[in-house]
C-alpha positions as CSV (number, residue, x, y, z in Angstrom):
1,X,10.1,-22.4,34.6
2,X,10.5,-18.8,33.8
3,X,8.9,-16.9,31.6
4,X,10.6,-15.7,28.6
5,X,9.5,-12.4,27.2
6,X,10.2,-12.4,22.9
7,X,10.4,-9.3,21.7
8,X,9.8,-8.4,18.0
9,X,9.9,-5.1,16.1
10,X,6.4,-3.1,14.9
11,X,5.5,-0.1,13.4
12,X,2.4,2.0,14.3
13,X,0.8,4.8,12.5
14,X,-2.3,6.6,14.2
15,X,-4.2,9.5,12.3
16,X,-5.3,12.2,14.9
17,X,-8.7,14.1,14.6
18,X,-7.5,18.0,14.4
19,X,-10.6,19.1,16.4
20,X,-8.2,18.1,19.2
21,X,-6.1,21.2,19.2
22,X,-2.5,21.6,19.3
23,X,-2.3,20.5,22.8
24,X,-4.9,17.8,22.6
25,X,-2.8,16.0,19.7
26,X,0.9,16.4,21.4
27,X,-0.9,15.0,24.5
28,X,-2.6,12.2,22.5
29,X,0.9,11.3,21.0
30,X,3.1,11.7,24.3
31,X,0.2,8.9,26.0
32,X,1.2,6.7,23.5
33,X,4.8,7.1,23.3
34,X,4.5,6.8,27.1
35,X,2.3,3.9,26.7
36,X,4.8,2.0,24.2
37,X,8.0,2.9,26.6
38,X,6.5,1.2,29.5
39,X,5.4,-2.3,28.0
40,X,8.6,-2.1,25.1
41,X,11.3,0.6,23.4
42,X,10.4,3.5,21.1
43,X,12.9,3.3,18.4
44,X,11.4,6.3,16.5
45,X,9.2,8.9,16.4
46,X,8.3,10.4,13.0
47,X,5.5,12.9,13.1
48,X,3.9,13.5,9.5
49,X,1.8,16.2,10.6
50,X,-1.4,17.6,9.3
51,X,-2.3,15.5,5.7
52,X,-5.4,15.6,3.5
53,X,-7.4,12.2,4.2
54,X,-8.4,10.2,1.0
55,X,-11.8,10.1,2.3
56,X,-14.0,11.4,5.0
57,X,-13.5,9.8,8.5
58,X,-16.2,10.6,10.8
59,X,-17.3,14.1,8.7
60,X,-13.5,15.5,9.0
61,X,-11.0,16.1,5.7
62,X,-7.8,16.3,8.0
63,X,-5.2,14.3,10.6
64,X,-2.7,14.2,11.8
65,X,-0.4,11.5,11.1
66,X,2.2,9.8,13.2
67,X,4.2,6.7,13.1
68,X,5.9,5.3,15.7
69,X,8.3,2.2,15.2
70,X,9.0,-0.3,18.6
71,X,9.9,-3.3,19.9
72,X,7.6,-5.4,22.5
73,X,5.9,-8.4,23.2
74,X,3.4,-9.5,20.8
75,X,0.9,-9.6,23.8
76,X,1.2,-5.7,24.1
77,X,0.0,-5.0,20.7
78,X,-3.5,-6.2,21.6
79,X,-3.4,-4.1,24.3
80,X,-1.8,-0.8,22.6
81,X,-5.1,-1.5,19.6
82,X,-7.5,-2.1,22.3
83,X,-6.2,2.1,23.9
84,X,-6.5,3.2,20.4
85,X,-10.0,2.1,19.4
86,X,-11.4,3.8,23.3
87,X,-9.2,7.0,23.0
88,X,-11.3,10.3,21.8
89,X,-9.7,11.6,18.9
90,X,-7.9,8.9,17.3
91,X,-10.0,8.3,13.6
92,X,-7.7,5.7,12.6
93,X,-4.9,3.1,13.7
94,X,-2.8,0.9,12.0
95,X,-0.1,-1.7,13.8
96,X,1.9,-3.9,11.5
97,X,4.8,-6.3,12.4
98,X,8.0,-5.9,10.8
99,X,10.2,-8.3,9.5
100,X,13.8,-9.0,10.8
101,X,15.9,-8.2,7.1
102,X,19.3,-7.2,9.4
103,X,20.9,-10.7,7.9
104,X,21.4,-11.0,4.1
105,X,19.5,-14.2,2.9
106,X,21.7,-16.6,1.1
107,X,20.8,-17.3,-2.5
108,X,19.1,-20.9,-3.2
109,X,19.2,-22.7,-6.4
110,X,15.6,-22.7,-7.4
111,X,13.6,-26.1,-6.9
112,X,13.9,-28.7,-9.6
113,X,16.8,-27.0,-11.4
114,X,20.2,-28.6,-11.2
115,X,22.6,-26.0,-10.4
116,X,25.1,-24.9,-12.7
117,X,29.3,-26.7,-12.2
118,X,32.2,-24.5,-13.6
119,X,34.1,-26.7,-16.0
């Protein structure tokens, strides 16, 4: 029987330690775009750049923000968190599943009220 690959849609935001550089952060966030494009599809790129934390991480004030939304295999994200959490530099991660809202849902009547006839 073949194996079926699903694919759903995430979203990823990584903060970036700014003791990397310039460089060090543009390479940090090509690796992961690369990373992403070889086990799904980048969809979008949105760099936040350099933000204010709301609390120290690991003695530094500053990151670098970027969220990146894709579409893989749920198998991958494992993966992609397991690269984050070994990879110098990256202070925080964040992958979240989004939901499919491209159909309108139709509206129910709500449970245990009889729904209102036109006379």
């Amino acid at each position: 029987m073949p194996e079926t690959k699903i694919k759903k849609s995430y979203e990823t935001v990584f903060i970036l330690s700014m003791k990397l550089g310039e460089d060090g952060i543009k390479a940090a966030i090509q690796k992961f775009k690369d990373l992403i494009a070889e086990n799904g599809t980048v969809e979008n790129v949105d760099e936040w750049g350099k933000r204010r934390l709301a609390y120290p991480i690991s003695k530094e004030d500053e990151g670098y923000y970027t969220l990146i939304s894709f579409t893989s295999s749920p198998e991958f994200v494992s993966e992609l968190d397991r690269v984050y959490n070994i990879t110098d530099g990256v202070l925080r991660s964040l992958i979240i599943r989004r939901e499919e809202s491209a159909k309108p849902k139709k509206a129910e009547p709500e449970a245990g009220k009889p729904e209102e006839k036109e006379a």
